[in-house]
N, C-alpha and C positions, 0 to 999 in steps of 0.2 A: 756768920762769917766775920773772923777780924776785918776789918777794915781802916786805913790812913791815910793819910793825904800823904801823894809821892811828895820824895824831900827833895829840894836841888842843893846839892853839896858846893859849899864853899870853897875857897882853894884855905881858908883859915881852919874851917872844920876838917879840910882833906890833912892840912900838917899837922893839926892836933891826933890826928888817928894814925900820920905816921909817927909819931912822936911816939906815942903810947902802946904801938904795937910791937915795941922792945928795941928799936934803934938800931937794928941788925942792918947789916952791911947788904947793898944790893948784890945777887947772885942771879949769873945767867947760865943758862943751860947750853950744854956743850952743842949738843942739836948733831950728831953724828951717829946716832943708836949706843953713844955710850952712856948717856942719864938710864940710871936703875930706878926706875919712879917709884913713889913712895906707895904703898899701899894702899887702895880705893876702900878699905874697911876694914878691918881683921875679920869681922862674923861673918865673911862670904860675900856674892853679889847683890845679896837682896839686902842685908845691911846696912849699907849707904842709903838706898832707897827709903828704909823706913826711916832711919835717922833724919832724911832729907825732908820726906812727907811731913815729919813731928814740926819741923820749923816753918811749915809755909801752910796758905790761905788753903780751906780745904777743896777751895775750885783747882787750886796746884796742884794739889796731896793727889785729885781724883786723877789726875794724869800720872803722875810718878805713880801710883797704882796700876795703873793700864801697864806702864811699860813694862814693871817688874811681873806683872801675869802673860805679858809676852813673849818671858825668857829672855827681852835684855839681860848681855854682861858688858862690863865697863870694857872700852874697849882698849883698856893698857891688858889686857885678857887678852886678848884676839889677835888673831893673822891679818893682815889688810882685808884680804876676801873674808875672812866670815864679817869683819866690821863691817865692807858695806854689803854686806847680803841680810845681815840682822836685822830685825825689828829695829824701827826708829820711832824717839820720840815724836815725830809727825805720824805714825803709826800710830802710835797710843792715842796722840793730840783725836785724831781720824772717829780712833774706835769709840771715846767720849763723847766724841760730836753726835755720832750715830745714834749713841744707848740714849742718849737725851733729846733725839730727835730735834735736832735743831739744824742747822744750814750752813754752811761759810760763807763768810762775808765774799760779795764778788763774784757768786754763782753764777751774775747773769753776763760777766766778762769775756769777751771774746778772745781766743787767741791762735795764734798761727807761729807755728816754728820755725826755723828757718837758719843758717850759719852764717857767721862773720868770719871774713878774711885776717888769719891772725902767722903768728911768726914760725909756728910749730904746727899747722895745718887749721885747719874751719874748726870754726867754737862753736861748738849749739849755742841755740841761743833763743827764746819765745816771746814774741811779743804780746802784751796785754792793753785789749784796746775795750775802754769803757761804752757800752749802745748811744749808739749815737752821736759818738764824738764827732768835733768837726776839726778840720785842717786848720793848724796851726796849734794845736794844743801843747800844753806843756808835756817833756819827755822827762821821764827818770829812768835813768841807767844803775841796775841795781845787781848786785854778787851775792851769791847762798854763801850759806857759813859750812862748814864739814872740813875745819881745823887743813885746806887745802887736799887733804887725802880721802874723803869719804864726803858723799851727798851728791844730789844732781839739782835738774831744775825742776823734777818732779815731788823730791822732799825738801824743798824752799817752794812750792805751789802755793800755801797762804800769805804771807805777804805780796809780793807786789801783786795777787790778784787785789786783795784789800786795800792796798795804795792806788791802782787806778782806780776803785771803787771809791774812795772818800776823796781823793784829789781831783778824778775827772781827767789824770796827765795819762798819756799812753805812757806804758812803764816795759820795759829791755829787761827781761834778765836774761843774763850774759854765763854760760859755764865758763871754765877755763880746766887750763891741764893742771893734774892734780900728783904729788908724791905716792907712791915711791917713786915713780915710772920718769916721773919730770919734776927733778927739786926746784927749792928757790933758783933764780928769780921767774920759770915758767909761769906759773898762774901768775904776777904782776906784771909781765910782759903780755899775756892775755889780755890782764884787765885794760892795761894802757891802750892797746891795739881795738877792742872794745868799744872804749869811749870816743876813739880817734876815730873810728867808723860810724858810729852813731851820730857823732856833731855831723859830720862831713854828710850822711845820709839822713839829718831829721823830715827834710821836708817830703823824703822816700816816704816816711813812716808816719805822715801824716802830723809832725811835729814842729814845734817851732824851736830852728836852731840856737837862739837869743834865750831860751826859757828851760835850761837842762838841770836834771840835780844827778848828783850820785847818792846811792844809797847802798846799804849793806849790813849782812849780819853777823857775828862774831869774826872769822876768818874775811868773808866781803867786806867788814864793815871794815879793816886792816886796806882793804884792795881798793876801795872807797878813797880813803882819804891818802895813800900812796899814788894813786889817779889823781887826785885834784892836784896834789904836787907837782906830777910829773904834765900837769897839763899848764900848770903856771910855769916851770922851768922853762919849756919847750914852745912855750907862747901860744899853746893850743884855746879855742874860746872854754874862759873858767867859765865851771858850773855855776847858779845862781845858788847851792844851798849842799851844803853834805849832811846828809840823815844816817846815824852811826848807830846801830842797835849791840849791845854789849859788845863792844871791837876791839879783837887784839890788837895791844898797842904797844906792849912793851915785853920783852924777853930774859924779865926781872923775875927770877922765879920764888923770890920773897917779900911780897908783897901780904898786906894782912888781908886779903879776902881769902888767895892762896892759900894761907892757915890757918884762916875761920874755916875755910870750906874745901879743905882740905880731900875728902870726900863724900862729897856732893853729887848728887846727879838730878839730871843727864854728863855732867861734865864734871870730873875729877881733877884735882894735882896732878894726879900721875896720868889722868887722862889727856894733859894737857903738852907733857912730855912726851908724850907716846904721839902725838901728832905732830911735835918737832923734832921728833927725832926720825919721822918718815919724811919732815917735808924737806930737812936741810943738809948739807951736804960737809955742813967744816962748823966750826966753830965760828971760823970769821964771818960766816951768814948768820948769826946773831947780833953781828955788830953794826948793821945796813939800816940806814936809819929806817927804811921800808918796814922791816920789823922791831921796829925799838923807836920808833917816832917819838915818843916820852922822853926818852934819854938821849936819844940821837938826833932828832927829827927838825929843820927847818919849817917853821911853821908861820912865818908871815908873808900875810898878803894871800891869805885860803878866804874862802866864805864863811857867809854864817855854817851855825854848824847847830843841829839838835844831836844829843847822845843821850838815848836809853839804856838804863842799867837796870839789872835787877841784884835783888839784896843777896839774896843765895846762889851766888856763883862767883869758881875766881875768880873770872876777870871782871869782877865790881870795881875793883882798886884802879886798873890800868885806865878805864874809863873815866872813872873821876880826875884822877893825875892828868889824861888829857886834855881833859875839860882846862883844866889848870891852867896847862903849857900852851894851851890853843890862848887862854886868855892875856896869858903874858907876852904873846905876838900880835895882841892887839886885834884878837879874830873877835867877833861875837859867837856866844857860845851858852847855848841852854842845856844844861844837863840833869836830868832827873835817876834818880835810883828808888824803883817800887822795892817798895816791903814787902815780903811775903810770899815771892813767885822765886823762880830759878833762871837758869839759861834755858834759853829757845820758848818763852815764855810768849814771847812779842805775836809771833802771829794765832795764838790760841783761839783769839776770838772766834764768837763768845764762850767758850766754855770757860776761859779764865776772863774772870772780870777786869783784874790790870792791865790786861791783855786788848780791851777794849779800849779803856784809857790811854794807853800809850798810841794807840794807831790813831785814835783822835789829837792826839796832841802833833803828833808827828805828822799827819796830813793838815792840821793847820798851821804846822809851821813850812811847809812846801807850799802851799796856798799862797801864804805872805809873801813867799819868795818869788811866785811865780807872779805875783800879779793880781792880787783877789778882783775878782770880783771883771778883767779885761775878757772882754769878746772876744771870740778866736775866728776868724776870717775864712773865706772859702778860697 
């Protein structure tokens, strides 16, 4: 198995890469169903995939196999309903775990369902409480990724079981309303409405209201850090830490991971239009710093911040850049990008090995934030 040590990108490395990746004008996507996205492969649906497997670790490769023997199609293919009825990479991730007879991390987590009062009716929403926890433990309030139009809390079920597993914090994940049905700004008025119930309920939930992080993965990891904002605007208690797994962040649709990985899967270029052009409603909801925090975004006076990235997906780019902009507001700001895995890579563990790595990095950096090592009270 290749193997490397994740790199943490520089904001001097990140301009050298935009320099060099032809100085082309930033372009944003109209986000109204008029982007004709670009092609996910010319040789069909299963050709992105192979192409994809050729470039990553072959614990990657063994997943992007599962999914293309599942009869995944990219889903700039698809109607909304077949997208989310299809096979998902958490399927695939599943069906590896199975053939290898291994476990998910966080098996032995307890959880109970339950809805949050939100502005467009109750959000599902599942709490994840590690054995044994005791009152006062730290809370993360965490978003699934599915580009706002597709996934629930059932195909985001491994991470935050594996973040209360390695951090010990009772962990919230939160749905929200998803496009077509409810465009921008629904799911961020969720997510706000979300956290704003969580602080106000931690000690409900056997948490302690002083010790919260957000967390989130591509599209959450977008609702993550638009929540910490709109929690410092509005004077609500800031999170101690935002945890950012590859997160949209900007609506820059030329970007050079964008035209390295052009198509890629699980997540295409065009795959990626094709979920903005279900979630937004005009052109001018590309211009809301909510979605375009890199180029629009007020970013001081946030928390620390961890962002995982992986090499083989587009939004590698958007993630580094934020790292950047986070740093240049004077946030602290750890950002790493694995070699060798793709999007939705993060909660594979263990079947993909960087997969393992990054949940340890990322629950020792909530650890730090919460307080290592403090008692938590009855």
């Amino acid at each position: 198995m290749r193997r490397q040590t994740p790199r943490t990108t520089s904001f001097i490395a990140l301009a050298a890469a935009l320099a060099l990746a032809g100085c082309g004008a930033a372009k944003t996507a109209t986000g109204t169903g008029t982007v004709a996205g670009a092609s996910a492969g010319g040789g069909g649906p299963s050709a992105g995939g192979q192409a994809t497997a050729a470039r990553t670790d072959p614990d990657m490769a063994a997943v992007i196999q599962s999914l293309s023997g599942l009869g995944a199609k990219p889903v700039e293919l698809l109607s909304t309903e077949q997208a989310r009825s299809q096979p998902s990479f958490a399927d695939a991730y599943r069906q590896v775990l199975r053939q290898q007879g291994a476990t998910m991390p966080g098996a032995e987590i307890r959880t109970t369902n339950l809805t949050i009062p939100g502005p467009g009716g109750a959000i599902p929403a599942r709490l994840y409480a590690p054995p044994g926890v005791r009152a006062g433990a730290p809370l993360i309030v965490y978003w699934h990724g599915g580009g706002w139009v597709i996934a629930d809390l059932d195909t985001y079920d491994a991470t935050p079981r594996a973040l209360a597993a390695r951090t010990g914090a009772v962990v919230l994940s939160a749905h929200y309303r998803q496009g077509p049905e409810n465009r921008f700004p629904a799911a961020f008025d969720d997510a706000v409405a979300a956290y704003r119930w969580a602080v106000t309920n931690a000690r409900r939930l056997g948490a302690d209201p002083a010790r919260v992080a957000v967390a989130g993965e591509s599209a959450g990891g977008g609702l993550a850090l638009a929540t910490a904002v709109a929690a410092r605007d509005a004077r609500l208690p800031m999170p101690v830490h935002m945890a950012l797994v590859y997160p949209v962040a900007t609506t820059d649709t030329n970007t050079p991971s964008k035209r390295e990985n052009g198509s890629a899967v699980p997540l295409s270029a065009a795959g990626v239009q094709w979920f903005v052009n279900h979630f937004t409603s005009s052109s001018a909801d590309l211009a809301d710093p909510r979605l375009d925090p890199v180029r629009r975004g007020a970013l001081r006076g946030l928390p620390p911040t961890t962002i995982i990235n992986a090499e083989v997906d587009p939004l590698r780019s958007e993630g580094e850049a934020l790292a950047a902009r986070l740093r240049e507001a004077g946030v602290a700001v750890e950002q790493r990008t694995y070699p060798g895995v793709t999007h939705e890579f993060f909660g594979m563990a263990p079947v993909v090995a960087d997969a393992v790595a990054a949940q340890s990095l990322m629950a020792e950096r909530l650890r730090e934030a919460f307080g290592a090592g403090r008692v938590a009270t009855r």
